[in-house]
N, CA and C atoms as an extended XYZ file, in Angstrom:
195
Properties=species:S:1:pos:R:3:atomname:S:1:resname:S:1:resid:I:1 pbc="F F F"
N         0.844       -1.181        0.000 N   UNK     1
C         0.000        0.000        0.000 CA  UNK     1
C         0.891        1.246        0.000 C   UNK     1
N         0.910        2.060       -0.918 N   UNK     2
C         1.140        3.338       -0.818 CA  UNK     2
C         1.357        4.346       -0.093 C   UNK     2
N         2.269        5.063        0.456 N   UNK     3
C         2.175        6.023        1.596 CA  UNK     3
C         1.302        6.748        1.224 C   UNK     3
N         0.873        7.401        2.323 N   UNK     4
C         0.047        8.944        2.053 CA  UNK     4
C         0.760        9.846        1.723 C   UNK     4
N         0.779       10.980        1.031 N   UNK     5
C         1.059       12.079        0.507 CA  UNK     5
C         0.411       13.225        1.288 C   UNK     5
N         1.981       14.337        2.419 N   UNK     6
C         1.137       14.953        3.050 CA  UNK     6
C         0.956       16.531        1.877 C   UNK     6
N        -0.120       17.047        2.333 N   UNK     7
C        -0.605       18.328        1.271 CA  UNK     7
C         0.362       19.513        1.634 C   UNK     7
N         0.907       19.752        0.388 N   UNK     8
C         2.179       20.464        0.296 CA  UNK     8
C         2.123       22.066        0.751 C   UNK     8
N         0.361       22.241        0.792 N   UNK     9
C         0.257       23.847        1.418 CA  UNK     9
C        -0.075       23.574        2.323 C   UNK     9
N        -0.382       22.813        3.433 N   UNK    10
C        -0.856       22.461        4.597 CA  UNK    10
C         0.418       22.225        5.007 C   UNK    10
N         1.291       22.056        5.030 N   UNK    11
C         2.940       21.779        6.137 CA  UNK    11
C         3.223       22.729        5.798 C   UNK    11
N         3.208       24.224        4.933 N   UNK    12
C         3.983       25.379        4.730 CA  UNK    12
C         3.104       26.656        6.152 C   UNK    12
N         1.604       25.911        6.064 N   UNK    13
C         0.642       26.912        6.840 CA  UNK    13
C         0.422       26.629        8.267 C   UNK    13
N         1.209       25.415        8.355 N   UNK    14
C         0.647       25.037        9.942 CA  UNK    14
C         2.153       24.080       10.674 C   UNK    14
N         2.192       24.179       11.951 N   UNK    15
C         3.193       23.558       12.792 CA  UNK    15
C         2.234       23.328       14.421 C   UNK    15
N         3.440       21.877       14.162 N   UNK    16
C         2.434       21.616       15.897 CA  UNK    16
C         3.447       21.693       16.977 C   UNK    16
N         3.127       21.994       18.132 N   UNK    17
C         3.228       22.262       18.846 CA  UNK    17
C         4.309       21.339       19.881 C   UNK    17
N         4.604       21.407       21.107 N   UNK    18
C         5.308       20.355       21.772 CA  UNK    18
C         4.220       19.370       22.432 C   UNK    18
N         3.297       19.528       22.241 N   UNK    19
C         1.821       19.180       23.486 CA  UNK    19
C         0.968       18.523       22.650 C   UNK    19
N         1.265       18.800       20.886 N   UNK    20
C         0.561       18.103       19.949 CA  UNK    20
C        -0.677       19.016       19.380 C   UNK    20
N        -0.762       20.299       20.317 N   UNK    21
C        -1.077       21.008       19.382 CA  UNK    21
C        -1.089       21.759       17.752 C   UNK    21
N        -1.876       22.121       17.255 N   UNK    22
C        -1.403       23.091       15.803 CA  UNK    22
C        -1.824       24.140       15.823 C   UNK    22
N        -0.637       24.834       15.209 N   UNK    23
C        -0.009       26.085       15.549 CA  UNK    23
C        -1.076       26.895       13.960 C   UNK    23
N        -1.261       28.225       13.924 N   UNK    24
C        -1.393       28.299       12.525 CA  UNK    24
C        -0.914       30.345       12.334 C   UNK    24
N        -1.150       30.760       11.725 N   UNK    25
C        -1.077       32.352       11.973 CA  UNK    25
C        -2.358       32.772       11.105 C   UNK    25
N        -2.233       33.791       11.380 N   UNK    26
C        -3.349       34.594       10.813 CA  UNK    26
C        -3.808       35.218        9.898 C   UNK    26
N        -4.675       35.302        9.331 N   UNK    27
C        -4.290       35.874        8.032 CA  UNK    27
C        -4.926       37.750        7.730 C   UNK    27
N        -4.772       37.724        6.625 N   UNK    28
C        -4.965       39.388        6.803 CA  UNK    28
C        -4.004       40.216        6.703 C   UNK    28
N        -2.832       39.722        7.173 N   UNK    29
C        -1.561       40.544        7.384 CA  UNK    29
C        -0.253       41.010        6.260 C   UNK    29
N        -0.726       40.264        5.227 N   UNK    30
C         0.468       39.790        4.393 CA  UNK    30
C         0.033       41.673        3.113 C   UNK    30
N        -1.019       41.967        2.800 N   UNK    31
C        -0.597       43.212        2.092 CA  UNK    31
C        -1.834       44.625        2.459 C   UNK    31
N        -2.607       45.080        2.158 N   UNK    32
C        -3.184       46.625        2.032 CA  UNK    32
C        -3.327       46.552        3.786 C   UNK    32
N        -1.819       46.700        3.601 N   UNK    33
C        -2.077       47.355        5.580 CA  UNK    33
C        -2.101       48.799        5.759 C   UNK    33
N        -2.939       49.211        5.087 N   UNK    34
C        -2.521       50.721        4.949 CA  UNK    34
C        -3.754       51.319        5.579 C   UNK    34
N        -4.860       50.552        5.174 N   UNK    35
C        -6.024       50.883        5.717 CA  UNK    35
C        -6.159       50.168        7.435 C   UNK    35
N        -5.511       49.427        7.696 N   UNK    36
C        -5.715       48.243        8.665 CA  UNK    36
C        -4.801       49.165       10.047 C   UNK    36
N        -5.746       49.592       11.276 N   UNK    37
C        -5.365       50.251       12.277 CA  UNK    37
C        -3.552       49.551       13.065 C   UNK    37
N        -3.332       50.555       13.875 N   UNK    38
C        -1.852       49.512       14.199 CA  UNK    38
C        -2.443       48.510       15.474 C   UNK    38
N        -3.613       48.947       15.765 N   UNK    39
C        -3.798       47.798       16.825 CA  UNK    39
C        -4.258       46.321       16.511 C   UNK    39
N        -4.884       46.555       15.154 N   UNK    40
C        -5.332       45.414       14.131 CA  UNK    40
C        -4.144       44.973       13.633 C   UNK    40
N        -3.172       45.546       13.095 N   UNK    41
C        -1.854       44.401       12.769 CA  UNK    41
C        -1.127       43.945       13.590 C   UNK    41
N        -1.247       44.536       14.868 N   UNK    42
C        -0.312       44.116       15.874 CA  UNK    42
C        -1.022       42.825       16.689 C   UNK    42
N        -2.066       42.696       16.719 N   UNK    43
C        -2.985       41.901       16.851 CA  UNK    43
C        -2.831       40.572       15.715 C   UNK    43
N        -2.938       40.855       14.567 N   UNK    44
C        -2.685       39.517       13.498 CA  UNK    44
C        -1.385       39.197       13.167 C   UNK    44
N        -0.266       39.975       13.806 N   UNK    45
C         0.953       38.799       13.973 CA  UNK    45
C         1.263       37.872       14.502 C   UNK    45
N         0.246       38.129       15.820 N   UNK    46
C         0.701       36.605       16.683 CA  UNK    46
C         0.092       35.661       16.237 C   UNK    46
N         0.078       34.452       16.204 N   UNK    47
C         0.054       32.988       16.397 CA  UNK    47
C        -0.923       32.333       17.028 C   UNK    47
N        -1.647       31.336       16.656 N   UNK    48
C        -3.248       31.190       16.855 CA  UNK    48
C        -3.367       29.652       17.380 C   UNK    48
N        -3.856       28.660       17.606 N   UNK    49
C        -3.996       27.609       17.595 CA  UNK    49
C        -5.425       26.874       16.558 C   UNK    49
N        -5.346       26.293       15.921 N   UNK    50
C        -6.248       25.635       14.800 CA  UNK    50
C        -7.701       25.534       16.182 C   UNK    50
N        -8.557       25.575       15.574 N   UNK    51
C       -10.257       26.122       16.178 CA  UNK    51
C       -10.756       24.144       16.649 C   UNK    51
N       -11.252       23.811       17.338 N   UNK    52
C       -11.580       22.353       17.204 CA  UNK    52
C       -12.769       21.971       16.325 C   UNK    52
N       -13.328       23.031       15.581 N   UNK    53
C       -14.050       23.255       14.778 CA  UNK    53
C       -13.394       21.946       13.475 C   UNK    53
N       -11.946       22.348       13.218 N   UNK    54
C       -11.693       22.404       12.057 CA  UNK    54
C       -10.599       21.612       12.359 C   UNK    54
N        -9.931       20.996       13.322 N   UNK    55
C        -8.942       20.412       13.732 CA  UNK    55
C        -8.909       19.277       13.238 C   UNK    55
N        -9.915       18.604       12.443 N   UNK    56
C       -10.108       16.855       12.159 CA  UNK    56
C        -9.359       17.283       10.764 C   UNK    56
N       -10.147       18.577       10.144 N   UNK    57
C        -9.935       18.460        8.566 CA  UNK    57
C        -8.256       18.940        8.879 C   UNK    57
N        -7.718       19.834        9.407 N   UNK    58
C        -6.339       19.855        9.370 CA  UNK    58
C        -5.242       18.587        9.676 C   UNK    58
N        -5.593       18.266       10.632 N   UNK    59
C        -5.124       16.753       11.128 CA  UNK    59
C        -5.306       15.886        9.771 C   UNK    59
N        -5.812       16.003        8.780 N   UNK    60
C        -6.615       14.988        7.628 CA  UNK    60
C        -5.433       15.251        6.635 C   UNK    60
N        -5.174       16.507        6.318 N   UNK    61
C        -4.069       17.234        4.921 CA  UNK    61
C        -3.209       17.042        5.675 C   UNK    61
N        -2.220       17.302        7.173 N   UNK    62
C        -1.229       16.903        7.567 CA  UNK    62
C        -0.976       15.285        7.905 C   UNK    62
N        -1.625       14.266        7.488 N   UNK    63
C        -1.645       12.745        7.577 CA  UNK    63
C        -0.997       12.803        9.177 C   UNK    63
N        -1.671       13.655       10.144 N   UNK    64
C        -1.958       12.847       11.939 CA  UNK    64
C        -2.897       11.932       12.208 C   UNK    64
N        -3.293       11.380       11.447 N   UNK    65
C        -4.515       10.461       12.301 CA  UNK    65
C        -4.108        9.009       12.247 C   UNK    65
């Protein structure tokens, strides 16, 4: 049987943690920050943890399960 193939934009967008968490950042930040207050960018640099909402489908493209 075939290995799995993990999804090549999903390991560039996400890292886990020491605890087995996943790590992700935020988005928004990358261009028209011109309009975007400094308390709003200073705010979307930090570092987020994946929602448990959505944690199965990430866990799914990074082959954790």
């Amino acid at each position: 049987m075939p290995k799995i193939k993990t999804n090549s934009g999903s390991k560039k967008r996400f890292a886990l943690t020491g605890t087995g968490k996943i790590k992700r950042q935020h988005a928004y930040h990358s261009h028209i920050l011109t309009k975007k207050t400094k308390k709003q960018k200073r705010n979307l640099c930090h570092s987020g943890l994946v929602n448990n909402a959505n944690l199965s489908q990430v866990r799914e493209l990074l082959c954790l399960k």
